[in-house]
VOPAGU-2260 file (C-alpha; in pm, 1 decimal, decimal comma):
REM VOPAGU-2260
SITE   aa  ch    i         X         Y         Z
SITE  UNK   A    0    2423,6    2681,6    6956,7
SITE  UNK   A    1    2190,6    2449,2    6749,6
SITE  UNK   A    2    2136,1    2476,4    6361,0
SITE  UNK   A    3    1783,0    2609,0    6419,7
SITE  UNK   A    4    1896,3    2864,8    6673,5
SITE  UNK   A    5    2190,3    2966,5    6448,0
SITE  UNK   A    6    1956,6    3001,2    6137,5
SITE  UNK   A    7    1673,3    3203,2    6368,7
SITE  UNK   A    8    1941,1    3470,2    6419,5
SITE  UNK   A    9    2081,8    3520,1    6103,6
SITE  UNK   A   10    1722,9    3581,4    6001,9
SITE  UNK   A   11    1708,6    3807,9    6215,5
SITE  UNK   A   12    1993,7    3999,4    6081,1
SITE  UNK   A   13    1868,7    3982,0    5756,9
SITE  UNK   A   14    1522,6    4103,1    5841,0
SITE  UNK   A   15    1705,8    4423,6    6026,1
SITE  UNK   A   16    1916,6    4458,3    5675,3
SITE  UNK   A   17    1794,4    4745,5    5378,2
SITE  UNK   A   18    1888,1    4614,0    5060,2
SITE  UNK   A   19    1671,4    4895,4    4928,3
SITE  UNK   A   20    1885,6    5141,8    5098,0
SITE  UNK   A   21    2206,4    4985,9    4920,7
SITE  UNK   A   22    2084,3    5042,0    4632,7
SITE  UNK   A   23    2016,6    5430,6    4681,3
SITE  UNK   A   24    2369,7    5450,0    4844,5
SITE  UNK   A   25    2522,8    5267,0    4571,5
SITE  UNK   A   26    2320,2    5466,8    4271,2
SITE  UNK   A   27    2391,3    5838,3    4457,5
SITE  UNK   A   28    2716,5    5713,0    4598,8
SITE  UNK   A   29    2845,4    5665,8    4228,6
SITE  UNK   A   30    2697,3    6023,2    4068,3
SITE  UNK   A   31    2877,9    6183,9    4408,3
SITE  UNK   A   32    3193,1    5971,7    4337,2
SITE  UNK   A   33    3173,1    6125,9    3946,7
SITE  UNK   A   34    3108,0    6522,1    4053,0
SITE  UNK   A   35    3392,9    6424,0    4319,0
SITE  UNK   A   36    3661,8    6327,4    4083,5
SITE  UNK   A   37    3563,1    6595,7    3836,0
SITE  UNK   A   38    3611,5    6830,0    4079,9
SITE  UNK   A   39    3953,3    6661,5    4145,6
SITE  UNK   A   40    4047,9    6660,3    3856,0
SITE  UNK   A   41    3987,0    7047,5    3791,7
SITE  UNK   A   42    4101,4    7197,4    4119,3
SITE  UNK   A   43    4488,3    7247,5    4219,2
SITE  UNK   A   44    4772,1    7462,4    4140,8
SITE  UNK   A   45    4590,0    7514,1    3817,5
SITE  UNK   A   46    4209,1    7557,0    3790,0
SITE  UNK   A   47    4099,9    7364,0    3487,6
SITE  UNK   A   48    3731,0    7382,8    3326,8
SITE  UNK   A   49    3512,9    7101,9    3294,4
SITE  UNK   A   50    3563,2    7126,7    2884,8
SITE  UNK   A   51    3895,8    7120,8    2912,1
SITE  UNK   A   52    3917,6    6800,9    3096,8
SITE  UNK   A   53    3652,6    6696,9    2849,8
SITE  UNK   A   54    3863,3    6752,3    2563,3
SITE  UNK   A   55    4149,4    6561,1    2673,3
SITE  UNK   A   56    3984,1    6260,6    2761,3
SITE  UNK   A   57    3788,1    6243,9    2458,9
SITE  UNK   A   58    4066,2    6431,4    2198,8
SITE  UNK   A   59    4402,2    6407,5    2374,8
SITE  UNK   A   60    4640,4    6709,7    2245,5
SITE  UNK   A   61    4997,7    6594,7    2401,3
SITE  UNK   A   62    5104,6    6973,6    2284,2
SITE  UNK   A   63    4892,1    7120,9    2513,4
SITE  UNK   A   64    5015,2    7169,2    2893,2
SITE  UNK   A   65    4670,6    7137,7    3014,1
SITE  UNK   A   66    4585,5    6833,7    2824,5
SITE  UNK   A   67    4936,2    6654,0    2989,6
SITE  UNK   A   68    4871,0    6771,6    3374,5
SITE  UNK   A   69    4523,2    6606,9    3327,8
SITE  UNK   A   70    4628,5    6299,6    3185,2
SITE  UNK   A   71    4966,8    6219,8    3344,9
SITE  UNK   A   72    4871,2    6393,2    3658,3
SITE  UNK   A   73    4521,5    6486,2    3774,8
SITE  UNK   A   74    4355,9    6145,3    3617,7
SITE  UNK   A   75    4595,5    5918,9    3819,4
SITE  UNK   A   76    4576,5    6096,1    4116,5
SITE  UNK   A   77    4190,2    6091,4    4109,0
SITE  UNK   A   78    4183,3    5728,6    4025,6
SITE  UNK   A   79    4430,1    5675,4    4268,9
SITE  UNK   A   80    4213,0    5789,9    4590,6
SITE  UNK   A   81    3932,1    5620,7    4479,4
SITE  UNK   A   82    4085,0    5337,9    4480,7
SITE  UNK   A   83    4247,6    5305,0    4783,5
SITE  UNK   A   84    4005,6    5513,2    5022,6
SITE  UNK   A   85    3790,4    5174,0    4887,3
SITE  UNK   A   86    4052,2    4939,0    4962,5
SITE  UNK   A   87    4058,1    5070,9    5318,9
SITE  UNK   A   88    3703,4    5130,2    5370,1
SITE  UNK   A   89    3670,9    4766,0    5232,1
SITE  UNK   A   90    3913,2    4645,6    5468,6
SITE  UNK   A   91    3806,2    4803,6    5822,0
SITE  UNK   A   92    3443,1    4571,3    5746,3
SITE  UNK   A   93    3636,1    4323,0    5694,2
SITE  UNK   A   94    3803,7    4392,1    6015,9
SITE  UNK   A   95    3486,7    4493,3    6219,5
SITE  UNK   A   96    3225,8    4200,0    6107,1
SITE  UNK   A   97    3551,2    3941,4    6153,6
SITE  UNK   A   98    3638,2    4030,1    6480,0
SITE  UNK   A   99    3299,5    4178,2    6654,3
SITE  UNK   A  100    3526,8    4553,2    6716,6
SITE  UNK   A  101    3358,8    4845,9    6622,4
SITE  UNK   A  102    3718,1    4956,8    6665,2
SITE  UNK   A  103    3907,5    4766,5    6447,5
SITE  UNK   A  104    4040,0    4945,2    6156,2
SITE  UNK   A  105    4391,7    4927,8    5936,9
SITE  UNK   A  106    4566,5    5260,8    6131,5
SITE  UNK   A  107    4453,4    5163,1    6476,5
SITE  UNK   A  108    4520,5    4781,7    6433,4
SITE  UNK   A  109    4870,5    4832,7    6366,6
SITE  UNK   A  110    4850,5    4647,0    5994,9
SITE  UNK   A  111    4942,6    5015,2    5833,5
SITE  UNK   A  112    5197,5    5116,5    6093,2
SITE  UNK   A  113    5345,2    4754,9    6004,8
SITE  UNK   A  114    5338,2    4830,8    5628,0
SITE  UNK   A  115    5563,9    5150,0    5696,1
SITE  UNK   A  116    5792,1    5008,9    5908,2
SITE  UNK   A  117    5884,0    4730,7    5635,2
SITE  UNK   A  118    5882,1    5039,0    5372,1
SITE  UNK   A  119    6106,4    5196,7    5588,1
SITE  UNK   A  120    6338,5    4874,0    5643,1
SITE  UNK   A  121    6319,3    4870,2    5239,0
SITE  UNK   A  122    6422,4    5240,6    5189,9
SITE  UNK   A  123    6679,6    5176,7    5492,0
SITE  UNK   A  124    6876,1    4892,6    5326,7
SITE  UNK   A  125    6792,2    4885,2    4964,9
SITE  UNK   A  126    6942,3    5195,1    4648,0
SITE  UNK   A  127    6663,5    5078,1    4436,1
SITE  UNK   A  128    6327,7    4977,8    4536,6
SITE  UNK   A  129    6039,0    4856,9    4255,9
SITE  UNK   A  130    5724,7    4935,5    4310,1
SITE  UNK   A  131    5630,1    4575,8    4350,2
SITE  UNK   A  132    5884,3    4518,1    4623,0
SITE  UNK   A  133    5705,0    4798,1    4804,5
SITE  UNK   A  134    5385,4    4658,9    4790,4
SITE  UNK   A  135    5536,1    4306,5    4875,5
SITE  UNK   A  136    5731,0    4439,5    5179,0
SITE  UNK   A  137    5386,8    4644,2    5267,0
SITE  UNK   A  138    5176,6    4308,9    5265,0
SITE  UNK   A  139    5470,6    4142,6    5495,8
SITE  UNK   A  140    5516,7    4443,7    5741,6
SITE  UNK   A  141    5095,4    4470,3    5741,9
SITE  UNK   A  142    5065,2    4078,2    5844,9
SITE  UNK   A  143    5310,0    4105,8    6103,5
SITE  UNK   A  144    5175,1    4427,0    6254,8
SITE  UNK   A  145    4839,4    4319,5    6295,5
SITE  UNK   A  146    4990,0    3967,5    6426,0
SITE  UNK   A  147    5177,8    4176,4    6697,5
SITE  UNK   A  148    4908,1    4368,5    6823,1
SITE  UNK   A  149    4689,0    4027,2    6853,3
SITE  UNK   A  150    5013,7    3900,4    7049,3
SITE  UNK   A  151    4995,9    4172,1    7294,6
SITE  UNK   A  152    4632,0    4178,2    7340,6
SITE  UNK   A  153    4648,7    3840,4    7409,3
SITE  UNK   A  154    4793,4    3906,0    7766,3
SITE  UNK   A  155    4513,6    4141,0    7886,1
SITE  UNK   A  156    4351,9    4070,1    8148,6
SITE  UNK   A  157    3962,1    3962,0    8180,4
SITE  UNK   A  158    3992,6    3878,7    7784,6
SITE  UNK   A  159    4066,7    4054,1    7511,2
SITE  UNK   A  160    3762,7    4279,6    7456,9
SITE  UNK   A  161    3717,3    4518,6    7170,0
SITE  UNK   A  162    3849,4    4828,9    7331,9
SITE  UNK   A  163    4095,4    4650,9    7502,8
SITE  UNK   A  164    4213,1    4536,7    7178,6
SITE  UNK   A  165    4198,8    4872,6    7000,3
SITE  UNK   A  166    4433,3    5001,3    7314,6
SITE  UNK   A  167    4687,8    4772,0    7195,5
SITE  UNK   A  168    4681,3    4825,7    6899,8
SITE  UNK   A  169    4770,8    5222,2    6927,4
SITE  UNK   A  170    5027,3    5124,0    7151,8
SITE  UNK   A  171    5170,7    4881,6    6892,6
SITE  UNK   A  172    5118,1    5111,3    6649,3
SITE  UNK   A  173    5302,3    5396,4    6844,3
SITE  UNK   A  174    5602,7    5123,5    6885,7
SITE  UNK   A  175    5639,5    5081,4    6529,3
SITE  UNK   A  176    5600,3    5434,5    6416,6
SITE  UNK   A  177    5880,8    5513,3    6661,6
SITE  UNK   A  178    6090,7    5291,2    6487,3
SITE  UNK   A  179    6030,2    5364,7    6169,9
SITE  UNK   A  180    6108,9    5726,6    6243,2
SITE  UNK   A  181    6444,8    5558,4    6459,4
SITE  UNK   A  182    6512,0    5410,0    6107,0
SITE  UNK   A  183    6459,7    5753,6    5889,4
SITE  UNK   A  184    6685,3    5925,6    6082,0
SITE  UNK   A  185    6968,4    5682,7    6163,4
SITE  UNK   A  186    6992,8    5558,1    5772,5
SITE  UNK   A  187    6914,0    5912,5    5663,1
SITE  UNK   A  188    6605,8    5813,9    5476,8
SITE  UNK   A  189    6349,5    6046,8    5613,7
SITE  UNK   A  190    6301,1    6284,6    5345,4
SITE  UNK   A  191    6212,8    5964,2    5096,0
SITE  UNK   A  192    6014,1    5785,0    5370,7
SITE  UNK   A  193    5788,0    6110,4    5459,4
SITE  UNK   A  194    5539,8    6112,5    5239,4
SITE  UNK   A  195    5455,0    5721,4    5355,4
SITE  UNK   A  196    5421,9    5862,3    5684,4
SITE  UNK   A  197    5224,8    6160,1    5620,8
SITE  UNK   A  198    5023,8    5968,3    5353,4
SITE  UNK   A  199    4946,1    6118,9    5047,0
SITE  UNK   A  200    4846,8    6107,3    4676,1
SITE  UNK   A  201    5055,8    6331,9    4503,3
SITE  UNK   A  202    5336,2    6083,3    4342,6
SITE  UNK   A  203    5047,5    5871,9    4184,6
SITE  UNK   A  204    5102,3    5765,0    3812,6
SITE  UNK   A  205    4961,5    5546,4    3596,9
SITE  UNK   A  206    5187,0    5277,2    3689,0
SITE  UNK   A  207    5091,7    5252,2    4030,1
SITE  UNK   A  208    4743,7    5255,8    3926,6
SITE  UNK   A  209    4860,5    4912,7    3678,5
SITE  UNK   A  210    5026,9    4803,2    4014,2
SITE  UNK   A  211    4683,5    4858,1    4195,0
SITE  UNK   A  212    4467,6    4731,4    3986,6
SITE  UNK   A  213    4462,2    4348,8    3959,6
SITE  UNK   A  214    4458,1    4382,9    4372,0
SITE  UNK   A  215    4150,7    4610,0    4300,2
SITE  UNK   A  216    4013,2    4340,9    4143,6
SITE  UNK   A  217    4134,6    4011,2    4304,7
SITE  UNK   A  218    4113,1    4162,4    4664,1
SITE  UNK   A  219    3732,6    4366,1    4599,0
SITE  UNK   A  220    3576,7    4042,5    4433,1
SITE  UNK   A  221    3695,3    3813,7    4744,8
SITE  UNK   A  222    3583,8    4058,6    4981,3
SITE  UNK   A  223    3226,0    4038,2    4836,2
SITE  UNK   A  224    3242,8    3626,3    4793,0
SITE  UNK   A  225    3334,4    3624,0    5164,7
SITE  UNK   A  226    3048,8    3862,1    5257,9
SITE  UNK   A  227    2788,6    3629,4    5338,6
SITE  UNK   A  228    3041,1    3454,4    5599,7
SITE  UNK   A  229    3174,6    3773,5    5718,6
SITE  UNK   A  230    2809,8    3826,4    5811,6
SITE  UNK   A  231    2778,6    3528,6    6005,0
SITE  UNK   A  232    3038,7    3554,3    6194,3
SITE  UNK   A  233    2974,9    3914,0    6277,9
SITE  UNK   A  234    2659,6    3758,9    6485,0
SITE  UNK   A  235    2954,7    3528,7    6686,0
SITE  UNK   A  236    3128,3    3225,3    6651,7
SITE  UNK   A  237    2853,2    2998,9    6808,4
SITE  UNK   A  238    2618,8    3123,7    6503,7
SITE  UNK   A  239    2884,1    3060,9    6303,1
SITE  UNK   A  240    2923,9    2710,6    6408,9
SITE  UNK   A  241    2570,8    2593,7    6416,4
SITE  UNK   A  242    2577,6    2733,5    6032,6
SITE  UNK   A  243    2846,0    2465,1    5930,2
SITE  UNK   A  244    3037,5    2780,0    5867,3
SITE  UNK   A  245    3446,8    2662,0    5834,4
SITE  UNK   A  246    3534,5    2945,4    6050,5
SITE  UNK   A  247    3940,3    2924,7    6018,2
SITE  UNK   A  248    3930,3    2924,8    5635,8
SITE  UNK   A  249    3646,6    3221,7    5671,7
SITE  UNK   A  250    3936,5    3401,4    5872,9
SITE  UNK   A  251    4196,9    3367,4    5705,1
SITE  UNK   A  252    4039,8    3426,4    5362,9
SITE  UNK   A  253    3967,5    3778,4    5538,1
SITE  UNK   A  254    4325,7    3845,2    5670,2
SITE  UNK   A  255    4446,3    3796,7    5320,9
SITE  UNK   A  256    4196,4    4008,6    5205,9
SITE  UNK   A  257    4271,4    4316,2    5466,9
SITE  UNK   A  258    4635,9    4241,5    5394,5
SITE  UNK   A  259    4651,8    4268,4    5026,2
SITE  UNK   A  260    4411,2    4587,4    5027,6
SITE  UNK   A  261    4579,3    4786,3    5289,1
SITE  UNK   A  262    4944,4    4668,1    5186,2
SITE  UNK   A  263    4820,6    4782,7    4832,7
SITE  UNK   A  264    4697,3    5139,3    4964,3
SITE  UNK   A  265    5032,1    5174,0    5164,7
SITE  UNK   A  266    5266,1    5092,0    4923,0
SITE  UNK   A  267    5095,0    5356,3    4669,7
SITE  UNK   A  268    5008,1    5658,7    4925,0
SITE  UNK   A  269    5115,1    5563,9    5249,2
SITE  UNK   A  270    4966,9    5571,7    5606,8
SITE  UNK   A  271    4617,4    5696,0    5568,6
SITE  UNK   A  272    4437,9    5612,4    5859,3
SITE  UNK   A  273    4045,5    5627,5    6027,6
SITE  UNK   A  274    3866,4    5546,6    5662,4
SITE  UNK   A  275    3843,9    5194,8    5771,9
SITE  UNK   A  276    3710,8    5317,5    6095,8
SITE  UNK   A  277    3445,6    5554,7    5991,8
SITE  UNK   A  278    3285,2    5448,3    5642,5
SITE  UNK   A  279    3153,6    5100,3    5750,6
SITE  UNK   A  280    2968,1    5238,4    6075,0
SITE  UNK   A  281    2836,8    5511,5    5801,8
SITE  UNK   A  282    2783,7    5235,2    5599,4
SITE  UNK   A  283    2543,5    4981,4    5897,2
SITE  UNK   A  284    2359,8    5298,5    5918,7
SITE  UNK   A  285    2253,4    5334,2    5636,1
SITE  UNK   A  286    2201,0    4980,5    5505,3
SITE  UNK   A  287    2200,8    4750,7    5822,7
SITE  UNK   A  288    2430,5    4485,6    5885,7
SITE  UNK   A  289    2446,9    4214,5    5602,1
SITE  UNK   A  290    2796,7    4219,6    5479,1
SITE  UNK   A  291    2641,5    4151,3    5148,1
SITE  UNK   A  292    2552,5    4557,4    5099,7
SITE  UNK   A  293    2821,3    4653,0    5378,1
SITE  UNK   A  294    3145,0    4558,8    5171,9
SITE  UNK   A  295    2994,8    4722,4    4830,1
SITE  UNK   A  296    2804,4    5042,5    4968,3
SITE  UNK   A  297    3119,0    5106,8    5220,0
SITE  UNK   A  298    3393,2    5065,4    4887,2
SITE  UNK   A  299    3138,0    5331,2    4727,1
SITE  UNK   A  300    3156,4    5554,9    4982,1
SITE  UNK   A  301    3518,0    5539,6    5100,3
SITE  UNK   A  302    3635,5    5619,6    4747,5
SITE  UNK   A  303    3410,6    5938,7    4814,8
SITE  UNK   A  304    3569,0    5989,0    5076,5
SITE  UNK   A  305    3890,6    5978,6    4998,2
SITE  UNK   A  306    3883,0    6141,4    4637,2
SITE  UNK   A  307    3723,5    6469,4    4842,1
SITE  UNK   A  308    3986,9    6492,1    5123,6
SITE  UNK   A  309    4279,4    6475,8    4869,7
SITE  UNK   A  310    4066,8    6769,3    4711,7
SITE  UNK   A  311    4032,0    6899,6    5031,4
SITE  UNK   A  312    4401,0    6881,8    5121,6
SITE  UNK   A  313    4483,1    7026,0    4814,3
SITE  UNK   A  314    4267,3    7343,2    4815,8
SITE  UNK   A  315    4305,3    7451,7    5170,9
SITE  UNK   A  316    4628,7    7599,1    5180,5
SITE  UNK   A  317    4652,9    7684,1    4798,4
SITE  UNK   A  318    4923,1    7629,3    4634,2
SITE  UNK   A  319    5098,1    7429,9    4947,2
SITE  UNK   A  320    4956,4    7080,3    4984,7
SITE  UNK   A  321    4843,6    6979,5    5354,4
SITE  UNK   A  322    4893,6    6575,7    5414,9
SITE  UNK   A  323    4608,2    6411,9    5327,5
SITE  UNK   A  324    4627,3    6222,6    5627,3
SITE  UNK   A  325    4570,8    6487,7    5863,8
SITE  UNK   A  326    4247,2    6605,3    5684,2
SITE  UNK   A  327    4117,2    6234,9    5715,0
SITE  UNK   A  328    4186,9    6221,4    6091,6
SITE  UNK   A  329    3987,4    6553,6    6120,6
SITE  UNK   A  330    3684,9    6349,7    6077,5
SITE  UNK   A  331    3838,2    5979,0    6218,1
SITE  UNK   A  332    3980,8    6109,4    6566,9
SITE  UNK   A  333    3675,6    6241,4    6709,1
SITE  UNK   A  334    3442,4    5946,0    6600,9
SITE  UNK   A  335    3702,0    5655,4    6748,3
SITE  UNK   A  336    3694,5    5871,7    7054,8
SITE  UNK   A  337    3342,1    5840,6    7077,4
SITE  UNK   A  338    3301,0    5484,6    6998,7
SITE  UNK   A  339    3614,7    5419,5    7272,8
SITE  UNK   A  340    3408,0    5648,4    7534,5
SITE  UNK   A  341    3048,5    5434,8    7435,0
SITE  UNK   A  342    3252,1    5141,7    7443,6
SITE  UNK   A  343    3436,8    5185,2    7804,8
SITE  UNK   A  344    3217,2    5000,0    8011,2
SITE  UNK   A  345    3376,0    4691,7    7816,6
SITE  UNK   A  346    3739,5    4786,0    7989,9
């Protein structure tokens, strides 16, 4: 494709982008995110009023139990989901825009079922585990995951198309659950691996949010420099090309990116899946498809999401917790089977 071509269809793009409409979903998206983590902060085992909360952030009494389950607990754990339903919200547009699938996401493209097998190696074969050598062996088992289900896709026949490679990438995904699960039980590590598997927010402390953090910041602010390629190449390679775009350093700049956010989110509360899948289509909805508003608006909003299913999983079996997991593929299972059914004809 020539320049002139390549620069008539990213115009194009553009012109179908609302960067009026990220604003709005950026603006509401935060005053939702704040009612949604007071409201996480208040609710569980022990209601807690708004004042309360109010009091210990502004006048901490460490005498008072209600003052110490909002700092040490409910204040982490809110942070916490924000944090990493944006790191995996983040990461499936990475995904999606990089590699034209409307199906690619962290769970179904075998990157998080790669993180908890390596967790599970770790657990399996090491009495004392750090919290960065879970996030390092997250980022490892991640990159090879996602590298195996690329392998196997590879060998499909007719090309790899997007459903085709979503296909693989449950199967892969099934593999290395399997094993992990092969691993809990023959090491007798299942009880400490569980909650990776189920995915969940309940052991999060402030020092997994000082773990989190500087990946918060290094992986989020890389993710929007690269936005403007990610674009591009969302519109195909030729476009990509004729743009001068240096399309190998674009992608792996990206697979870093995916890698460090979802091995981050892993390694802190486990295998929560269909966030990446769901928030960016939200997201092209509502503000079209320059990655530019895409990779902010869709960190907004999958922090939103997130911070209310943890609420969510937390309220609707009072006082037993339901995995947070499961409420998030409430809403994820039903919309990948619907994009894999208007997708089908691709088979």
């Amino acid at each position: 494709m020539g320049r002139q071509s390549a620069v008539t269809t990213l115009e194009k793009a553009k012109a179908r982008s609302k960067p009026s409409h990220a604003i709005l979903v950026i603006g509401f998206g935060f005053v939702l995110l704040t009612a949604a983590l007071v409201l996480s902060i208040s609710f569980g085992a022990a209601n807690i009023s708004v004042g309360t909360i109010w009091d210990a952030i502004t006048a901490f009494n460490p005498t008072l139990t209600e003052h110490q389950i909002i700092y040490d607990i409910r204040i982490p754990r809110a942070l916490g989901a924000a944090l990493v339903g944006s790191f995996l919200a983040v990461s499936g547009a990475i995904m999606q825009g990089m590699t034209r699938n409307p199906l690619g996401e962290p769970s179904i493209m075998g990157v998080m079922d790669g993180a908890a097998l390596a967790i599970a190696i770790m657990f399996a074969f090491s009495a004392s585990i750090s919290g960065t050598s879970l996030m390092v062996a997250a980022f490892i088992g991640a990159g090879a995951g996602a590298a195996f289900v690329f392998f196997i896709g590879s060998f499909a026949r007719g090309g790899l198309t997007p459903a085709k490679l979503a296909l693989a990438g449950v199967t892969v995904g099934a593999f290395l659950s399997a094993i992990s699960s092969g691993i809990a039980i023959h090491f007798n590590v299942a009880q400490d691996i569980s909650f990776w598997f189920a995915g969940g927010l309940a052991g999060m402390s402030w020092s997994n949010l000082q773990m989190i953090v500087p990946v918060a910041i290094g992986g989020l602010t890389l993710a929007i420099i690269l936005s403007r390629s990610v674009t591009v190449l969302s519109l195909g390679e030729d476009v990509a090309k004729g743009l001068g775009q240096r399309i190998l350093l674009i992608k792996t700049l990206g697979v870093i990116v995916v890698l460090l956010l979802t091995g981050a989110g892993v390694a802190v509360a486990g295998a929560i899946g269909f966030i990446g899948l769901v928030i960016p289509h939200i997201t092209r909805g509502l503000v079209g498809v320059d990655y530019r508003y895409i990779i902010p608006c869709s960190a907004v909003l999958g922090a939103l999401l997130l911070v209310l299913a943890d609420l969510a999983a937390r309220i609707i079996n009072a006082p037993f917790e339901t995995p947070v997991g499961a409420m998030t593929a409430l809403i994820g299972v039903p919309f990948f089977l619907y994009l894999a059914r208007r997708d089908g004809r691709k088979l």
